[in-house]
N, C-alpha and C positions, 0 to 999 in steps of 0.2 A: 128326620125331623121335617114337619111342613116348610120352616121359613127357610130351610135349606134350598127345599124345591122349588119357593116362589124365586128367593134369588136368581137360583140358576135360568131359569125361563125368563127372568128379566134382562140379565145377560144375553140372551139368544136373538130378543127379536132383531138386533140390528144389522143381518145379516145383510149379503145383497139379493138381489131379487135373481130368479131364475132368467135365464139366455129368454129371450124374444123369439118368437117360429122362426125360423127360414125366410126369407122376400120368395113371393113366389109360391105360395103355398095356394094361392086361388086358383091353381092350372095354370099358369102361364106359364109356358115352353121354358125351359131351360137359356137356349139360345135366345129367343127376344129380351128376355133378361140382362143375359150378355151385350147385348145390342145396345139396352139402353144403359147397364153399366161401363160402355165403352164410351157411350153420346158423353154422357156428363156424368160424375161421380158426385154423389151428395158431398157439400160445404163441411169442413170438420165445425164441430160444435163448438161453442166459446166456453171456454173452461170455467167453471164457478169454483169461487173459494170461499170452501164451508171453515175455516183456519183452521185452529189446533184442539186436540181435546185435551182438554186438562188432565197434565202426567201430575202421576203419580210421583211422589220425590221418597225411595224407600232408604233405611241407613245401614243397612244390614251388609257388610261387606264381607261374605261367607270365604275370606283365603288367608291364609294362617301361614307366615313365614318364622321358622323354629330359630330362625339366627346362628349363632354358632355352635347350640348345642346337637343343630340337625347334623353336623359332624359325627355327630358317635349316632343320631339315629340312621344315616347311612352306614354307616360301620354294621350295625346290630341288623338292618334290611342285606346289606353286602352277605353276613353270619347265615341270613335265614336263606339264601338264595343259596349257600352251598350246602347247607342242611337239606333244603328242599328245590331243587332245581326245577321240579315236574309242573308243568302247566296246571293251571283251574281243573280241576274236574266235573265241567257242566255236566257233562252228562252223566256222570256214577250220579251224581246230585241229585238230579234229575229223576232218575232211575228210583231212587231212596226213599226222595217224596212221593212219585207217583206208585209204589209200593208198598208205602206204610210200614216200613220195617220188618212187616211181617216174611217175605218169602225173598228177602235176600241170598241171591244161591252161591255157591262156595265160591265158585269164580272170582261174583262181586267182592269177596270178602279179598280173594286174593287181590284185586285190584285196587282194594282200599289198602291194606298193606304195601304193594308195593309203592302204593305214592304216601306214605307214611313214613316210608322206611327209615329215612333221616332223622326225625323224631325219635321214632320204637329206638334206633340205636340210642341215640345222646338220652333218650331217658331209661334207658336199659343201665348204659354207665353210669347214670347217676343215681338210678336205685340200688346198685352192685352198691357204688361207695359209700350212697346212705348204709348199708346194712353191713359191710367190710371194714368200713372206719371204726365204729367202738370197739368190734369184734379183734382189730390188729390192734388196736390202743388197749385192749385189755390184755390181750398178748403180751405186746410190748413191754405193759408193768410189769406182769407178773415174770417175764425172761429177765427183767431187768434187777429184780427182785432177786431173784436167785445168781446175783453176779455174771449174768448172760446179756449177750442182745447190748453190749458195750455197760452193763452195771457193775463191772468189776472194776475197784477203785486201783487200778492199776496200767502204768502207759510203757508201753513198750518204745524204748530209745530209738530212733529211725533218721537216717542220714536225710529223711527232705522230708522233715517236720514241719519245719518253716515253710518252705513249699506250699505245702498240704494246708495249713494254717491261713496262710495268704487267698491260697485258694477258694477254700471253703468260706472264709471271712467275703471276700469279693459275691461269692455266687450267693451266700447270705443275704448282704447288704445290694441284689442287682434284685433277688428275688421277693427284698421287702417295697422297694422303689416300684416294681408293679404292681404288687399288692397293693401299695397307694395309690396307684393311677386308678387301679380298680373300683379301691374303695372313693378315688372321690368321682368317677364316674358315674357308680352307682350314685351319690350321694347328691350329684348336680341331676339327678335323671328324679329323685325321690323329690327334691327341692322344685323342679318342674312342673311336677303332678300338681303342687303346691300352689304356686302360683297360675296356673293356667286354672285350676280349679277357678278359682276369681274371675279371670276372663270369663268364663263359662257365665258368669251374670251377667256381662255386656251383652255375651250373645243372643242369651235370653230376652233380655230386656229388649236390645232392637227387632229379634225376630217377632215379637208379640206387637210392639208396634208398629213395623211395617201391618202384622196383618189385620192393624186397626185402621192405618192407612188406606188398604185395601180396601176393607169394607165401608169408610166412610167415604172415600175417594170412588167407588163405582159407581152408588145415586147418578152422582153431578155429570158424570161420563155419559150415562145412558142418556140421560136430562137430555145433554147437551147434544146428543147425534138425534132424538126425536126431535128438538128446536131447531137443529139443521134442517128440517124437511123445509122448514119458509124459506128456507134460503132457493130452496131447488121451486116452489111453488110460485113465489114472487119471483124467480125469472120466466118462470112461465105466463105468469100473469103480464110479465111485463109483455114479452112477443106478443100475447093473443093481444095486448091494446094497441100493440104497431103492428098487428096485421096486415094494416095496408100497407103500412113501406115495406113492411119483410114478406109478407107473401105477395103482392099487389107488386112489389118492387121486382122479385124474381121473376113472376110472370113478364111485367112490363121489359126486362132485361133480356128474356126469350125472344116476346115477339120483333122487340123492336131490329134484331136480325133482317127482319121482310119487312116492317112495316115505316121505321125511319128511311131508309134509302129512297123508297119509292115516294115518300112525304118531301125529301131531297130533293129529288128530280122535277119534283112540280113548283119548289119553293125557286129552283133556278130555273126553271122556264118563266115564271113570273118574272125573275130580273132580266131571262134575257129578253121577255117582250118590251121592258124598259127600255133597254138598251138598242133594239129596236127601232125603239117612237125617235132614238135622239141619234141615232145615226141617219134613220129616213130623214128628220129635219135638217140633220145637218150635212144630207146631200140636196136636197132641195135650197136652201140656202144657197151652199159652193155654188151649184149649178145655176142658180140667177145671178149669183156674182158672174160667173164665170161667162155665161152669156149676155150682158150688160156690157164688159169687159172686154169682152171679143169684136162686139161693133165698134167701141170707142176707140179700140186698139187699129181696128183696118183703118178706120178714116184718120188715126194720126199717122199712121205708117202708109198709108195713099199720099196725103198733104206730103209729108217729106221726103218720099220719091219723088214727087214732084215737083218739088222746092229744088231740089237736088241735080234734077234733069236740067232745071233751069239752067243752074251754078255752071252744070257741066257746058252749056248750051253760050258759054262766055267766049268770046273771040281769044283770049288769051289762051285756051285751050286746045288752036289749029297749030299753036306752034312745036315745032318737031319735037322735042324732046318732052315737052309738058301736054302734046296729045297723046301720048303716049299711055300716061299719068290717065290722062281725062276716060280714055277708054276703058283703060282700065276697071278705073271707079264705075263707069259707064254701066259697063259687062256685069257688076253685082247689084244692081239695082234693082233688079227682078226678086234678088232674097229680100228687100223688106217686105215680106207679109204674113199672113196670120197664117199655122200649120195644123191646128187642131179647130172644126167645128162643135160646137158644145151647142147647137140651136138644134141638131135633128135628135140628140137625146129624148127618149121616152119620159114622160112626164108621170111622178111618183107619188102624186095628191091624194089619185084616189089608193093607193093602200097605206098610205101615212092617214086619210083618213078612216079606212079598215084598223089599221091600228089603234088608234085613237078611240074609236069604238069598243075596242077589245078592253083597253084601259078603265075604262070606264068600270070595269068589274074589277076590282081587286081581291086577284088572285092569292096575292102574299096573304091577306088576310084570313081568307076562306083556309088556306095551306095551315095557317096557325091552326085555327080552330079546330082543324084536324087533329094537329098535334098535340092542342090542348083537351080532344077528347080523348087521346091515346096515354098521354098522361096522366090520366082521372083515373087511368085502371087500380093505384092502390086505395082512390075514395071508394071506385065501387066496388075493390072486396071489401073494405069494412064495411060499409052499407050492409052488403049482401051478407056478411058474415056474422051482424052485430048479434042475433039470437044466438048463434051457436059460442059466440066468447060470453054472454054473459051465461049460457049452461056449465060452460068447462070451471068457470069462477065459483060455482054453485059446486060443483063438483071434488074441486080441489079443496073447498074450504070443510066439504063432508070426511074427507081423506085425514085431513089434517085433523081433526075431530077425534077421528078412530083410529088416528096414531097414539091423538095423546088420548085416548081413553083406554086404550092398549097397554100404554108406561103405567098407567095410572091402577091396572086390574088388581095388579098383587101388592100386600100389605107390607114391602120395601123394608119403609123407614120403620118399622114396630118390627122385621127381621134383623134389619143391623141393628136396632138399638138394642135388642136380646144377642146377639154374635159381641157386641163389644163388649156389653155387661158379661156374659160370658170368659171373654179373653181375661178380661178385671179382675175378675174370679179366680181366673185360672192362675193370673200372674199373683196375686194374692198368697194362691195355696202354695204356687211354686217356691215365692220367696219365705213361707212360712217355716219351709224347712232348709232355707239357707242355714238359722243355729247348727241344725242337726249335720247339718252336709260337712259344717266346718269341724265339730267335735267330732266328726267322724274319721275326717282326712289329719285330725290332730292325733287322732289315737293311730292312724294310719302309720301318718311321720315317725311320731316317736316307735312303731313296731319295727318300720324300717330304720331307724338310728339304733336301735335297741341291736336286729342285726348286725350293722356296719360297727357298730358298737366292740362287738364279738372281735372281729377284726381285727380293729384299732388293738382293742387289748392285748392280741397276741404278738401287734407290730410293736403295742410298746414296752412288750417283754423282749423280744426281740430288737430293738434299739437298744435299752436299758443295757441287755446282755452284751451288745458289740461295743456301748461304750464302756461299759465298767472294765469289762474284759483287754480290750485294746488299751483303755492308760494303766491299767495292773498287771498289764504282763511284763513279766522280767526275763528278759533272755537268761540271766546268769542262774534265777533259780531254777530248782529243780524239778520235778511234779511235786515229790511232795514238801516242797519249801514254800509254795509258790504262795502270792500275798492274798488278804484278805477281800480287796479289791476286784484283782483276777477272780478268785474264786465266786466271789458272788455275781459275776457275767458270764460264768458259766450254769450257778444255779438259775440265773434268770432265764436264762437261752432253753435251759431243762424246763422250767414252769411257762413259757411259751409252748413248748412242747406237750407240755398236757393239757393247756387250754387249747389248743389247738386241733388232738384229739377229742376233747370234749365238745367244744364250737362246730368242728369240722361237717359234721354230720347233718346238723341241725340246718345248718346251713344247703350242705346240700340239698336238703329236702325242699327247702324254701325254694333253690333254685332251678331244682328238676320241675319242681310243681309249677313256677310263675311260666318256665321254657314251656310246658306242654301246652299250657292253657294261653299263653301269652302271642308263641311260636304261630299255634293252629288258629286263630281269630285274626292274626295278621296275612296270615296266606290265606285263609277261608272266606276271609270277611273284609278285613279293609285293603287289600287289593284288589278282589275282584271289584268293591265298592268304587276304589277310585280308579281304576277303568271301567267302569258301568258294566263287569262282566255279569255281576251279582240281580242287575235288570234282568238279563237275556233268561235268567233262572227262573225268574217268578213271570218274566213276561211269555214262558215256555206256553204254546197251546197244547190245551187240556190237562195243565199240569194236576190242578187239584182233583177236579171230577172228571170223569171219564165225556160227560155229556156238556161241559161247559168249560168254552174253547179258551177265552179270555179270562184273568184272574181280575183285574182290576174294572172293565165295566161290569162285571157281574156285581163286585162289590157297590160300587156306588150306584149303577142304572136296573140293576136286576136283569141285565141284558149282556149273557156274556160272548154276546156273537157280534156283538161291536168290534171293527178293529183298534183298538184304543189299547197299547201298551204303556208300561210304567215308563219304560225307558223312551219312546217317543212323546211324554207328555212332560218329562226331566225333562228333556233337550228345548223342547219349545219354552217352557218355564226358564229353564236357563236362560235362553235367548232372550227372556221377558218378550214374549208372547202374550195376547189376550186369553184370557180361560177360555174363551168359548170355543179357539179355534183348539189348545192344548187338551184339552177333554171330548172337541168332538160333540160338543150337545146340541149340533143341529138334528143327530140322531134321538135327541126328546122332542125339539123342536122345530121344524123344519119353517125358518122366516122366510125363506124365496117363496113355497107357497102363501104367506100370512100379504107380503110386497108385491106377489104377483095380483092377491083381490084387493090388496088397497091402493098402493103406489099409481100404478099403472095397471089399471082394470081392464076387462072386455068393456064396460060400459063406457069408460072414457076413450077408448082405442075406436069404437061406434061411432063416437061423437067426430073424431076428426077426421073419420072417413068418410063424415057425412058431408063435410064441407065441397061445398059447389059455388064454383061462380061462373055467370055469365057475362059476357062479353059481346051480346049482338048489340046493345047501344050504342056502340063505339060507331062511330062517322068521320072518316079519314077524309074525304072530300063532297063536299056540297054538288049537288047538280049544274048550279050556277057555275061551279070553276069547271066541271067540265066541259059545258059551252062557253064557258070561253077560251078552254084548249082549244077546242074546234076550232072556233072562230079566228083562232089567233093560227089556226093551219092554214085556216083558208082565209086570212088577209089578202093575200097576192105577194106576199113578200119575197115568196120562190118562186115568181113566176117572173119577176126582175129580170132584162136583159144586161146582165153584171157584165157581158164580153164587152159591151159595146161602149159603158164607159170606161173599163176598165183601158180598151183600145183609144179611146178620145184622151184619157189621162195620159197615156202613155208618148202620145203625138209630140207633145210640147206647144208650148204658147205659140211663139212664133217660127220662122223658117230657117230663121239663122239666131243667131246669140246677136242678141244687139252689141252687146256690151265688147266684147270679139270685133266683132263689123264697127264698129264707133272705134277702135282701137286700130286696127287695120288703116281707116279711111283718113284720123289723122297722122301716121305713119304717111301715107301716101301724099298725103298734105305737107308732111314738114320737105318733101320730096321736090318739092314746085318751088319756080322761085318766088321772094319775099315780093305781096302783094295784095290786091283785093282777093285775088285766089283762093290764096292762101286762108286768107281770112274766113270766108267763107263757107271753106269746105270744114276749116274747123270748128266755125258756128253752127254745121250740121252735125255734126261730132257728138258736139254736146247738146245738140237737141234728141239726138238716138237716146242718149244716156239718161237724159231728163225722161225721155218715153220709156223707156226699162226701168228708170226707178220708180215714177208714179202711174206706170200700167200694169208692167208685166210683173213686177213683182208682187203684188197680191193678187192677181191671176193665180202667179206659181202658189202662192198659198192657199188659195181657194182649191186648186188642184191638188195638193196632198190632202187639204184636208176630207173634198172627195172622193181620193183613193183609195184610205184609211177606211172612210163609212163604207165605200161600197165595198170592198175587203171584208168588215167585218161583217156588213149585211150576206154578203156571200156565205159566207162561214154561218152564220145562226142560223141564215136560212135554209142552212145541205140536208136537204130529206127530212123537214119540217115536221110534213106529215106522217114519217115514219116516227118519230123523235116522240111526236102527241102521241103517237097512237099505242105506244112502250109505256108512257107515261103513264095513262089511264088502263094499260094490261094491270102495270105492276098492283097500280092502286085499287085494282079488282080483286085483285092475288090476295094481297092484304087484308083487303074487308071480306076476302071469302076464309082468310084462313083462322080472321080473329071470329069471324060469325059462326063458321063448321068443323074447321081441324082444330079450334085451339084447346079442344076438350081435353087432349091426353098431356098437351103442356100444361092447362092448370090442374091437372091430375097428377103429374110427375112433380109439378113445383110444390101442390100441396103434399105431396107424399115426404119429399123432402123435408117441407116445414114439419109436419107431424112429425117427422124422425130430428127434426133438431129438439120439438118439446119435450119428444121420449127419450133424447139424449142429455138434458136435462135430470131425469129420474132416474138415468141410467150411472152419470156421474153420480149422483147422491149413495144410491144402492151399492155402488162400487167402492165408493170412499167408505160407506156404513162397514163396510167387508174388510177393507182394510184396516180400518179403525178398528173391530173386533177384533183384527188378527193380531194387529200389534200396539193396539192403543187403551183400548177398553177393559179392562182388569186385568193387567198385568202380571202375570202369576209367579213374577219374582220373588216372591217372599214363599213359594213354596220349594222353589227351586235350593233356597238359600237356607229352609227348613232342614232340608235333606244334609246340605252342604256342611249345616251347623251340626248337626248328629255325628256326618265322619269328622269334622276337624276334635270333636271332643272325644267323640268316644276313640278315636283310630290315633290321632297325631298329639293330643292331651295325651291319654291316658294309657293306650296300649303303648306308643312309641317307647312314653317314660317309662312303662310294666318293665317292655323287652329290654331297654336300655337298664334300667336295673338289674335284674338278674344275670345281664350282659357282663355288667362289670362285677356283681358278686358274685358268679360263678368263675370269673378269673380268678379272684382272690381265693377260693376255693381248692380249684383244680390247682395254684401257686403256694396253698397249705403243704403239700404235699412233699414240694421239692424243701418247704420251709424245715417241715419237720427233720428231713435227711440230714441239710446243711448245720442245724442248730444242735442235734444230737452229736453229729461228728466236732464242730467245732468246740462245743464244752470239753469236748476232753481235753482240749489245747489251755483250755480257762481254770478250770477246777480242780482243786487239791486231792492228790494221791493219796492211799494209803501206803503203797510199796512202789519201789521202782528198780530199773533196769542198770547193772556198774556193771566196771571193767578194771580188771589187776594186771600185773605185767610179774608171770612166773619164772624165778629162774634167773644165773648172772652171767649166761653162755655167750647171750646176745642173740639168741633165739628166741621169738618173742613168741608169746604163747596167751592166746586169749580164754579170760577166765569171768564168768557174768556170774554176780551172787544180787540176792535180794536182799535191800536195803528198809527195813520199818522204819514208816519216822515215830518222829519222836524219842529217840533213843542219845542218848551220850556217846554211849562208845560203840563206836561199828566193827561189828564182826563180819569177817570174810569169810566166803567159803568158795573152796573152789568147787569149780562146775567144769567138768570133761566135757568141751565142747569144741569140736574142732574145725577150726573155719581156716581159711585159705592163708596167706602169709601176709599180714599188714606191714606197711612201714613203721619206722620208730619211729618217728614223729608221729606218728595218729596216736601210738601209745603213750607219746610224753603227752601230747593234748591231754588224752583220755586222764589220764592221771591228775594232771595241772584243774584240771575239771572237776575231779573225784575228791 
């Protein structure tokens, strides 16, 4: 049927697309490849979520638990396992079909025998007894007929009567207690058939709606994997409109390896010619403090030597023990004075104002502008790139177009509306003969109670007989005294015995016929079935025709060189599997070539290899800042005599520590005795001190803070000119590599971007694949079709078959011992015509046994003796015998 076929090809197309060529396919060496797959590995793709496709929800629950009756259907699989122990026979099978019956050679026959054998016996026995049963049963009358075969109304007296009686009554009543298991066996197995028949319309009913489910549920499936394309399209859309930050960005994140550092090193030479300006100031500065400082300091440290010389110059000081003292103080007079000159220092004007100069250009700024052209790289791939994103948009929206004009080819919805109209139909007809099905399985029932029927009747001949007989028996009567009660449990036990013969046969037949037919469908067919051996049979290549390998693609594709078996196309259905991947109809349709011209075309794969940017606009530094590198080398700043303050700093202010010597010279003073002396010399004391607080001590600080500048002036200015001249290499390096090498970095960066778009299409295709395989028409409901066939036909209806003539053929082959027990036992129940005495001959005291036959019915009994000589009894057996008689 056409709309078969449009389905199936609507199913197909959401396959995934075929692998990508190999990287590398334009010549490029194997190794350079490696090289660059070593540099950097492309970014993993950011994963899109196309969500879920709408499942399918099917009701069909294809597993059947038999409850307690699978009891006896174990029992009756247990029976057939040692009837038939022999494995499947795929290959006779095999053999059969692909020979057509016709040239089966003896062999094969033998080998079909011999795994029949189990069978050919048990229905060999049970054709024997079909045909042996009337045949002994008319025997039997007619022996019995002629007072043969126990019809002679006559019971021979016997010491374990009762014994035998006991006995036979037990193996009776053990042999009708199976008979009933039997019979209600069979009868719960017939009652089964019954009921599961009913089930059988559930199953139907859901398997017909699952595969309406099916058919209305695939549309919206397919719908919805062609609507996924936007998903994968509008991320791509999205990248191509941040082209600049995602490709402009990974460029910019390449170059900036060489080209920030070297933008670095010029932004800090800019600070350090700040730093520079403000340490030259601020030794220029110290250094007029300092010499300011240093004259003001000699002529107060002159005046108080002087002053001092005076003090010492006091007549008070000739005297012995306090010239002493005077000399002393004397002999240090020479330390008051200045130790460090800071007047012959080199003067640092003119390269504070070379610096100065330098300043005047700002550097830091020109250094931005750099960076902020090297930043601009993701403006100027979109710039550059804007025509080629607004082709790709042109491009993808033609794509998208002829996807959906693809879904859209075949006439779908007017195929499933004829597929469920169809099912409608179908389920219609099926229930149409639900009447007939029932009046079918009712004449069924009542044939099987009709059977079991048979049965019963003979059990309740055989009950009847054991009760009447057990309350009517009278130990004290005789055979033929015995009551009316007795007697008729024994006719009854005798007319058990002839329906039994009658039934027995009938029966058998049913039960030889239901075993052979029942037997060989269980081992042939629903075992092999539920181990899928019964697949491997039809899935055999070239079973049917000698030129077509596969039985089932031929059937549906006309193509039987497909690999596509029954049995792998169960298993994925089982598994609810998509159809497309279970059937294999990429071999109708093949969608990776349909995805490789639409999804992701040569045309579009062109378009992003066309992408070029350039990068020679880019200007890291202005001409301007490079004279004023220069210039800031050749300020004069390295050419500073840094020894020479560093040695005047290191000097110290004055010659001696005032503050020491002020300490010292009143010490020496508290020495002298009390006087103007004294006085004096301490008023010099604290004039030193006054002079080291308000001289030397911002001296000393003008001095560190000169030593610090020229310290760090030393330090910035160590190989100045080497330092520029690094500076302006790097930043060469840079603007040569973004202006001439950077071609194969925005080549690599775009290769990468182009393989994250493609991996974009790539997820989609992937997901489409996996969605086919396990999402997209889920072919559970054919899985569940199959499932539904063996639970009806195999565990319904064969299980119940076997299981019936399971237990009516016990009750059967249990006739048999029935018949033996109830023939022997009547004789125990039912009135004599004659019977067996004993006289006592003779008054010797020699006992002498004498047996006459006794008629009933008679008044007066006549003796007669009978010459029979048996071994010597006791008298007491003989008074019994008598007391008895």
């Amino acid at each position: 049927m056409l709309w078969t076929s449009w389905l199936v090809l609507l199913l197909c197309w959401g396959t995934t697309s075929g692998e990508q060529q190999a990287d590398g396919s334009d010549g490029t060496p194997a190794r350079a490849r490696a090289d660059i797959h070593r540099q950097r590995s492309p970014p993993p793709v950011e994963p899109l979520d196309f969500g879920f496709v709408p499942a399918a929800v099917y009701d069909t629950h294809a597993y059947y638990e038999p409850g307690p009756i699978g009891i006896l259907f174990h029992m009756v699989h247990a029976f057939l396992y040692v009837i038939q122990p022999n494995p499947f026979p795929k290959d006779m099978i095999v053999k059969v079909i692909q020979q057509n019956m016709g040239g089966i050679k003896l062999e094969e026959w033998r080998k079909w025998i011999y795994y029949e054998v189990g069978f050919l016996t048990c229905a060999t026995i049970g054709i024997t007894l079909v045909v042996l049963i009337p045949i002994i049963g008319l025997c039997f009358c007619v022996c019995r007929c002629c007072e043969n075969c126990g019809g002679e109304m006559h019971q021979r007296q016997r010491k374990n009567a009762d014994c035998q009686r006991g006995f036979y009554t037990a193996s009776l009543v053990a042999t009708s207690i199976f008979i009933i298991l039997g019979v209600l066996i069979a009868y719960a197995a017939n009652h089964n058939v019954t009921t599961q028949i009913k089930s059988t319309r559930r199953l139907i009913n859901t398997n017909l709606r699952d595969l309406k489910t099916f058919a209305n549920n695939t549309p919206a499936q397919v719908e919805y994997l062609t609507a996924q394309y936007t998903t994968a399209k509008n991320k791509v859309l999205s990248d191509l409109d941040n082209i600049g930050p995602l490709l402009g960005g990974r460029i910019h994140s390449q170059l900036e390896k060489e080209v920030v550092p070297s933008l670095d090193t010029a932004l800090r030479m800019a600070g350090a010619m700040r730093e520079t300006k403000e340490a030259l100031e601020n030794v220029s500065s110290s250094l007029e403090v300092l010499q300011e400082g240093t004259a003001k300091l000699q002529a107060s440290l002159s005046g108080e030597r002087a002053s001092l010389s005076n003090t010492l110059s006091d007549p008070a000081c000739t005297n012995g023990a306090v010239s002493q003292t005077c000399n002393t103080i004397r002999s240090t007079l020479s330390q008051l004075g200045i130790n460090a000159d800071f007047s012959m220092l080199p003067d640092l004007s003119h390269a504070l104002a070379n610096v100065n100069t330098v300043l005047k250009t700002d550097l830091s700024n020109i250094v931005q502008k750099g960076y902020s052209s090297f930043n601009d790289t993701p403006k100027l791939v979109h710039e550059q790139t804007k025509n080629i994103v607004s082709g790709v948009k042109g491009m993808l929206d033609k794509i998208g177009t002829e996807i959906n004009s693809f879904s859209k080819m075949f006439p779908v919805e007017a195929s499933l509306v004829n597929f469920t109209n169809f099912l409608t139909k179908g389920q219609k007809n099926i229930e149409s003969y639900y009447p007939q099905v029932d009046q079918l399985d009712f004449y069924r029932w009542i044939g099987c109670v009709a059977a079991l029927c048979m049965v019963v009747l003979v059990l309740a001949f055989n009950s009847l007989g054991l009760l009447c007989g057990a309350c009517g028996y009278d130990k004290q009567a005789t055979p033929t005294t015995r009551g009316c009660l007795s007697n008729t449990g024994g006719n009854l036990l005798m007319a058990g015995v002839g329906f039994s013969f009658i039934f027995a046969w009938v029966l058998m037949a049913i039960v030889t016929t239901l075993f052979v037919v029942g037997g060989n469908i269980e081992k042939l067919i629903c075992e092999p079935l539920a181990n899928r051996q019964l697949f491997k049979i039809i899935d055999t290549p070239f079973l049917v025709h000698p030129a077509k390998k596969n039985f089932l693609p031929g059937m549906l594709f006309q193509n039987p060189n497909i690999d596509l078996t029954l049995g792998s196309m169960y298993r994925d259905c089982h598994e609810n599997n998509g159809l497309y991947h279970s059937l294999q109809l990429e071999t109708m349709f093949n969608i990776n070539s349909f995805l490789n011209r639409t999804v992701y075309n040569k045309d579009l794969a062109n378009v992003f290899e066309s992408v070029r940017v350039d990068l020679q606009d880019i200007l890291l530094l202005e001409q301007a800042g490079r004279d004023n590198l220069i210039n800031f080398a050749n300020s004069g700043v390295g050419e500073i005599d840094y020894e020479a303050y560093l040695a005047e700093v290191n000097k110290g202010v004055t010659l001696v520590d005032l503050l020491s010597f002020s300490t010292d010279l009143e010490a020496q003073a508290d020495q002298l005795p009390r006087g103007a002396l004294e006085n004096a010399l301490k008023g010099h004391a604290s004039s030193i001190r006054q002079i080291h607080r308000e001289q030397v001590v911002p001296m000393l600080q003008a001095m560190s803070t000169l030593s610090q500048s020229i310290k760090q002036l030393q330090r910035m200015s160590s190989d100045l000119p080497v330092k520029v001249t690094n500076i302006l290499s790097a930043i060469d390096a840079a603007e040569y590599l973004i202006t001439h090498n950077a071609s194969h970095v925005v080549k690599r960066e775009t290769k990468v971007f182009t393989q994250s778009l493609e991996g974009y299409f790539k997820q989609y295709t992937v997901w489409v694949k996996n969605s086919l395989t396990a999402e997209v028409a889920q072919c559970k409901p054919i899985s569940n079709i199959v499932d539904s066939m063996e639970i009806v036909a195999c565990s319904f209806i064969i299980d119940s078959v076997n299981t019936f003539w399971f237990g009516l053929g016990g009750c059967c082959i249990l006739l048999i011992p029935s018949i033996i027990f109830s023939v022997k036992l009547a004789k125990y129940y039912r009135r004599m015509d004659t019977e067996d005495v004993f006289e006592d001959m003779g008054n010797t005291g020699n006992p002498g046994e004498h047996m006459c036959d006794i008629h009933g019915d008679l008044a007066v009994v006549r003796y007669e003796q009978c010459f029979c000589l048996h071994a010597c009894r006791g008298v007491t057996w003989w008074r019994d015998v008598l007391q008895s008689l």
